[in-house]
C-alpha positions in Angstrom: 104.0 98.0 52.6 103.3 97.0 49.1 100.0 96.1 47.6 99.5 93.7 45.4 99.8 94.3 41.7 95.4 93.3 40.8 94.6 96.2 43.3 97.3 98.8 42.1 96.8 98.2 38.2 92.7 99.1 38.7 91.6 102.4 38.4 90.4 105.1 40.6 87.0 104.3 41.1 84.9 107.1 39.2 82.3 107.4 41.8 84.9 107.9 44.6 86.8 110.4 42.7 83.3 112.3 41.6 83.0 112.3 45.4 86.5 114.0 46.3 84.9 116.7 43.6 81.6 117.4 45.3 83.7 117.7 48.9 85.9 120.2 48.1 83.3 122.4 46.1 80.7 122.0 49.0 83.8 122.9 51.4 84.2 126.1 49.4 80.9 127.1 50.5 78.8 126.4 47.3 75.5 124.5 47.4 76.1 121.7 45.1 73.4 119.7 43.5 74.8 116.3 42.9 73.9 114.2 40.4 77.0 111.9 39.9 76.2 108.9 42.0 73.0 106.6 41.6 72.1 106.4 45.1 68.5 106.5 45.8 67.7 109.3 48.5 64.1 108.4 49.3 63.3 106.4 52.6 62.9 102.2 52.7 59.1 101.4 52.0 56.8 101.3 55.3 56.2 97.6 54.4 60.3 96.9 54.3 60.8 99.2 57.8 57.7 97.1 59.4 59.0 93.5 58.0 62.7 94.3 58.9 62.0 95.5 62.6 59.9 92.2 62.6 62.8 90.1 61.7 65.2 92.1 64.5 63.4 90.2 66.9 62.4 86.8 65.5 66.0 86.3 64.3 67.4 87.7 67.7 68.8 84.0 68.2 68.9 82.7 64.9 73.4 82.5 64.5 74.6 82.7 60.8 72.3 83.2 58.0 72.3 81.0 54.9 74.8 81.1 53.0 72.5 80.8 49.8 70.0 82.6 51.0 66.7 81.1 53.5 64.4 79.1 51.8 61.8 82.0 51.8 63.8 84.5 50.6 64.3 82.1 47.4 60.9 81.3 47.2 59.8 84.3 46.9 62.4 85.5 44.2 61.0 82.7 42.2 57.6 83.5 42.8 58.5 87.6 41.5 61.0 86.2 38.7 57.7 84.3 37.8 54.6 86.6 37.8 56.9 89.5 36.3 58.8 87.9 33.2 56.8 84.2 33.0 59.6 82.3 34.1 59.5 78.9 35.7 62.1 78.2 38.2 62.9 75.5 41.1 64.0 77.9 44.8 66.2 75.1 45.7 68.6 74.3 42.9 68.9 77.4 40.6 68.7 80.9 43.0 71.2 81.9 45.6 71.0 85.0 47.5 73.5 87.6 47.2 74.6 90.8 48.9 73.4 93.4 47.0 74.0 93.0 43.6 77.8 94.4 43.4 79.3 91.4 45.4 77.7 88.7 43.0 78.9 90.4 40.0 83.0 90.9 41.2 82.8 87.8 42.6 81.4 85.6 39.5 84.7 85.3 37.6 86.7 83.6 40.5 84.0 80.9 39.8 84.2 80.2 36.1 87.3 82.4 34.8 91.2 81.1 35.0 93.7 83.4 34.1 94.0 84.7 30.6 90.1 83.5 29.7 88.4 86.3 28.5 85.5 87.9 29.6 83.4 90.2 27.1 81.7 93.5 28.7 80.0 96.6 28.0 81.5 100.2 27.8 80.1 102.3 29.1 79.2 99.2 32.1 78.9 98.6 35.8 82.4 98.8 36.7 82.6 95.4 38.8 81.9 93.9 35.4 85.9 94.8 34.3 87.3 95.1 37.8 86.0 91.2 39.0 87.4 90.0 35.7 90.7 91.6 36.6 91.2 90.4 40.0 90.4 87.2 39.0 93.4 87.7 36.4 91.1 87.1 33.6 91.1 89.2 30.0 88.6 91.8 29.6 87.5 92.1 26.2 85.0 95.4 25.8 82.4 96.1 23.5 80.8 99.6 22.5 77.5 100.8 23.5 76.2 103.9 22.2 72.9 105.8 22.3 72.7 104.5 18.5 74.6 101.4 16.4 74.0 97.6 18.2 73.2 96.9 21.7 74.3 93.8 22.1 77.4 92.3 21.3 77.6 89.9 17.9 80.0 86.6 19.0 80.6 85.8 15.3 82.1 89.0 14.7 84.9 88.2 17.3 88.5 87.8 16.8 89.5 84.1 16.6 92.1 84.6 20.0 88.9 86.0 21.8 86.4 83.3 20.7 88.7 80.8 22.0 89.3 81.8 25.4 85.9 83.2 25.9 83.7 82.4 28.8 81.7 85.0 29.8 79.1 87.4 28.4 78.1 90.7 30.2 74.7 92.4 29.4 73.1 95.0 31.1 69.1 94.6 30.6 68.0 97.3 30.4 71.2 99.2 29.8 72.5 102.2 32.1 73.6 105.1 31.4 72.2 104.7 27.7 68.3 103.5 28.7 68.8 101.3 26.0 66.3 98.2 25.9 66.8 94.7 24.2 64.4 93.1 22.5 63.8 89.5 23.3 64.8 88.4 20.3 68.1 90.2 20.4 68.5 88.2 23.8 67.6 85.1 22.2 70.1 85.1 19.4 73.3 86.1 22.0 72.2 83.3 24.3 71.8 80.8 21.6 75.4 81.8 20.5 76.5 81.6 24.3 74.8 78.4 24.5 76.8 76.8 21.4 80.2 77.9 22.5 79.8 76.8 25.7 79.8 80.0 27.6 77.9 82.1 30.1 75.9 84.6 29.9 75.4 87.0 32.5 72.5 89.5 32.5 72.5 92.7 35.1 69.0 93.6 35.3 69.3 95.7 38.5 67.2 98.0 36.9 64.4 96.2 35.0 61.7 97.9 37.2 62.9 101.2 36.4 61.0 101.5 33.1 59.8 105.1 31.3 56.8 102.7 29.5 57.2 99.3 28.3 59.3 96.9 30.9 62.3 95.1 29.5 62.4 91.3 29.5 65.0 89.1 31.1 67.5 86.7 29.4 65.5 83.8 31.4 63.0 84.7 29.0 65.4 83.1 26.3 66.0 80.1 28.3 67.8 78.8 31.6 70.7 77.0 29.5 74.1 79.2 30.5 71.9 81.9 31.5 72.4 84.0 35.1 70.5 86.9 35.6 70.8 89.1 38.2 68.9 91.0 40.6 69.1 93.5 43.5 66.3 95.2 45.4 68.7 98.7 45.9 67.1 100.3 42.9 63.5 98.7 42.5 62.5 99.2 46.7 65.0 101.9 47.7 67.1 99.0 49.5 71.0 100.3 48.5 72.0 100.2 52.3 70.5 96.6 52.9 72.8 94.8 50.1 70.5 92.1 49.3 69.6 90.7 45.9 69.9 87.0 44.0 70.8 85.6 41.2 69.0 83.1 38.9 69.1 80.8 36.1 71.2 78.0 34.8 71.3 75.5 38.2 74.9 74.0 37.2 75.7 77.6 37.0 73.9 78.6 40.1 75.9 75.9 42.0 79.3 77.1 41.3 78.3 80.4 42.3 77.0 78.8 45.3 80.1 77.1 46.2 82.4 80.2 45.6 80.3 82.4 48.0 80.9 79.5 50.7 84.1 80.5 51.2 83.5 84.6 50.7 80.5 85.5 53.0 78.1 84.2 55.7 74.9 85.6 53.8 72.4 87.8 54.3 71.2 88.3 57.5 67.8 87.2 58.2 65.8 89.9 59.2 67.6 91.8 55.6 65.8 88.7 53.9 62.6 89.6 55.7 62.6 92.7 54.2 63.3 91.8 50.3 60.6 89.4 51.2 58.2 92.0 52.1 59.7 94.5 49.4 59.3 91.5 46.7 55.3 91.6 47.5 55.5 95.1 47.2 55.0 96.8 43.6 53.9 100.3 45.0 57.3 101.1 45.7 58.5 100.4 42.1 55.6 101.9 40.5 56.5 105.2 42.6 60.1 105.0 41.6 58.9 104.8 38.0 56.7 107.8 37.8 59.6 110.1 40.3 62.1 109.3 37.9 60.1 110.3 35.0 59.2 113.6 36.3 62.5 114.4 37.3 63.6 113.4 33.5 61.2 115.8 32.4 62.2 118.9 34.2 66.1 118.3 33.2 66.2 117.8 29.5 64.6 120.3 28.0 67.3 122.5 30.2 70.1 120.7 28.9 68.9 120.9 25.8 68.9 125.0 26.2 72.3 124.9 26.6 73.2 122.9 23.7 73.4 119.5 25.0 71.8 116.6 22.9 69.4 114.6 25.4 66.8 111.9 25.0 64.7 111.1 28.2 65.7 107.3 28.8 63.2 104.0 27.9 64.8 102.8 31.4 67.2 103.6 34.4 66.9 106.5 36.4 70.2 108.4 34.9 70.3 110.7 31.6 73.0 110.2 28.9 73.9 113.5 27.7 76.3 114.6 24.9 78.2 117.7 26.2 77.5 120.7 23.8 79.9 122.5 21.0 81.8 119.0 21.0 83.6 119.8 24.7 84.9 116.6 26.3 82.6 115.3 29.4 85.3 116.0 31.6 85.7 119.2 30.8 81.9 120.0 31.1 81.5 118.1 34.0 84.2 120.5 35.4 82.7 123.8 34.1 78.9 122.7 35.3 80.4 122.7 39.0 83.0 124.5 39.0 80.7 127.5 37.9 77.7 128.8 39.4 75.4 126.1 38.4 77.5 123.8 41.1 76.2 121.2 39.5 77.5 117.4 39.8 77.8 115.4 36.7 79.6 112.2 35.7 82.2 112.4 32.6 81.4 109.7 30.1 84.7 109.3 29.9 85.4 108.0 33.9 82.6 105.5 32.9 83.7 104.1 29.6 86.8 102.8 28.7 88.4 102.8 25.2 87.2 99.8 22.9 89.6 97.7 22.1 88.3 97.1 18.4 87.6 100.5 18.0 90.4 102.5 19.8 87.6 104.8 21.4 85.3 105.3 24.2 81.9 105.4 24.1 81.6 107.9 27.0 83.7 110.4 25.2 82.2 113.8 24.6 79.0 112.2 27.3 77.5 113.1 31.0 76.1 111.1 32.8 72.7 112.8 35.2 71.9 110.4 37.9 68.1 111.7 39.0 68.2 111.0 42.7 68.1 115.2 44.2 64.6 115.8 44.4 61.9 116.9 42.5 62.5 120.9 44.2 66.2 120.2 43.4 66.1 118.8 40.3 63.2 122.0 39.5 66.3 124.3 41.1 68.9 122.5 38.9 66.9 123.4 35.3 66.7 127.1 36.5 70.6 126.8 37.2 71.5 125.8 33.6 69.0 127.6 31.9 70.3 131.0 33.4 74.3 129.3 33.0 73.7 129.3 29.5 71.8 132.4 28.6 74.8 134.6 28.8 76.0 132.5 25.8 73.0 132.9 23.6 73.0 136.4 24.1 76.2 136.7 22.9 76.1 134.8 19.9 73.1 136.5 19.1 
């Protein structure tokens, strides 16, 4: 049987192969902390349990769900889009559900890319960003972010071939792995540029509630002209198993996307909805996440940095972007953290970040990527790990 060429020509996907890792170590007998994938571990708030067994039984007969998304459920994205970044927009014309925010983003290409149109994304990036753009047999164009130099990417610097043919933008706001945060002004002068070569930009801000201090603000801030933002409720309300998010902004925009998912997927089912609606009116749950991830940021980094690795704790996200020490490649670390007797999970940079085009280099080389989802105990139990992994070393240079 032979697979067609769009699936065979994409990569491994890093956060299955980071899994085959983990398996065979824990198979070995070791007790692995893992820290490679972002998968919340906590439970579903008591409000989303309460308002999700609710909806089991007053959607018992209810057939298909909206395609779009029930009117409610858009509502009451408006109404959060609105008290939380100021934004004024209309339920029926320019949101539309989405299952979890993974599907939305692979999918939007096959609505607005033809083959050979470029699409411009970040590395290191969400990889449905590059493999979306693929399958829909478009060009992906990357651009570098690091944890210093620009964060977003300057359309005036591009080649004249990639100008022409491009016709999507890819931001992460706020950026993950890097906890980077654009200003609103930086947003501003990208979507003005979008806006004046006729091409859409697309803002992934699954994690704007996931803030150290100061939130980040949304690229609907700038304007809904060519503007999408995205949103998911995995990360803010501990929803990754529900898949359910929406996407807003730009209603022409909104109604392609709308049209494309007509002929992909039935929606999300109803009583799912009742629970983003409950977990929407909910900012306990975020406010929790906020404070866990900080902690947990504070008991890793100063035992990275023991060991020679250069950390910062993030402005936003829940993951730490670490430079490996003595210049090793983050592959290599990644291996020797569980390989040894730290058995300690880590993503390489390099699996995240592919090589820049312009610059014939990736971004994640020589970087590790911490996701903080093991607990508070665990995370406590990692520091002592790599503290005592790297006094050996010290004593010996000493």
């Amino acid at each position: 049987m032979k697979p067609a060429t769009r699936l065979t020509s994409l990569p491994p996907y890093a956060f299955a192969e980071i899994d085959r890792l983990r398996d065979e170590r824990r198979a070995a007998g070791a007790d692995v902390i893992d820290f490679g994938v972002g998968d919340p571990t906590e439970p579903l708030p008591d409000v989303v349990i309460e308002a999700i067994r609710s909806g089991v039984v007053s959607h018992a007969r209810s057939g298909y769900p909206s395609y779009v998304g029930s009117d409610a459920l858009r509502q009451a994205a408006a109404a959060w889009l609105g008290r939380r970044f100021g934004v004024e927009l209309d339920a029926a014309t320019q949101l539309t559900a989405s299952i979890g925010s993974k599907e939305s983003i692979f999918h939007l290409p096959e609505a607005f890319v033809d083959p050979g149109d470029v699409v411009l994304c970040p590395s290191p990036g969400y990889p449905p960003y590059v493999s979306g753009t693929r399958f829909a047999e478009g060009r992906v164009v990357l651009y570098a972010v690091e944890r210093d130099g620009p964060l977003l990417p300057d359309l005036d610097a591009l080649d004249d071939d990639v100008a022409e043919r491009l016709r999507v933008v890819w931001v992460t706001q706020p950026h993950v792995p890097t906890g980077r945060m654009a200003s609103l002004a930086e947003l501003t002068r990208l979507a003005d540029q979008c806006r004046a070569r006729g091409v859409l930009l697309c803002s992934d801000e699954a994690y704007s509630e996931l803030f150290a201090h100061a939130p980040p603000v949304s690229a609907l801030e700038t304007g809904l002209d060519h503007v999408l933002a995205f949103h998911s409720l995995s990360k803010r309300s501990c929803m990754t198993g529900s898949r359910v998010g929406f996407v807003a902004g730009d209603p022409e925009a909104v109604g392609y996307l709308r049209r494309l998912k007509t002929n992909i997927d039935s929606g999300v089912p109803r009583y799912i909805e009742d629970g983003a609606i409950a977990a929407l009116a909910d900012e306990n749950a975020p406010a929790a996440a906020r404070q866990r991830y900080r902690e947990r940021a504070a008991l890793l980094v100063p035992a990275l940095r023991s060991i020679g690795c250069e950390v910062a704790e993030p402005d936003a996200g829940f993951y730490l972007w670490v430079r490996a020490p003595n210049n090793e490649s983050g592959v290599s670390f990644s291996k020797q953290l569980l390989s040894s007797e730290t058995a300690i999970v880590a993503m390489p940079g390099e699996w995240l970040a592919e090589v820049v085009q312009s610059t014939g280099r990736s971004p994640g080389s020589g970087m590790v990527r911490f996701a903080l989802m093991p607990s508070d105990e665990r995370c406590r139990e990692a520091a002592e790990r790599l503290v005592a992994w790297g006094a050996p070393s010290l004593e010996t240079s000493s």
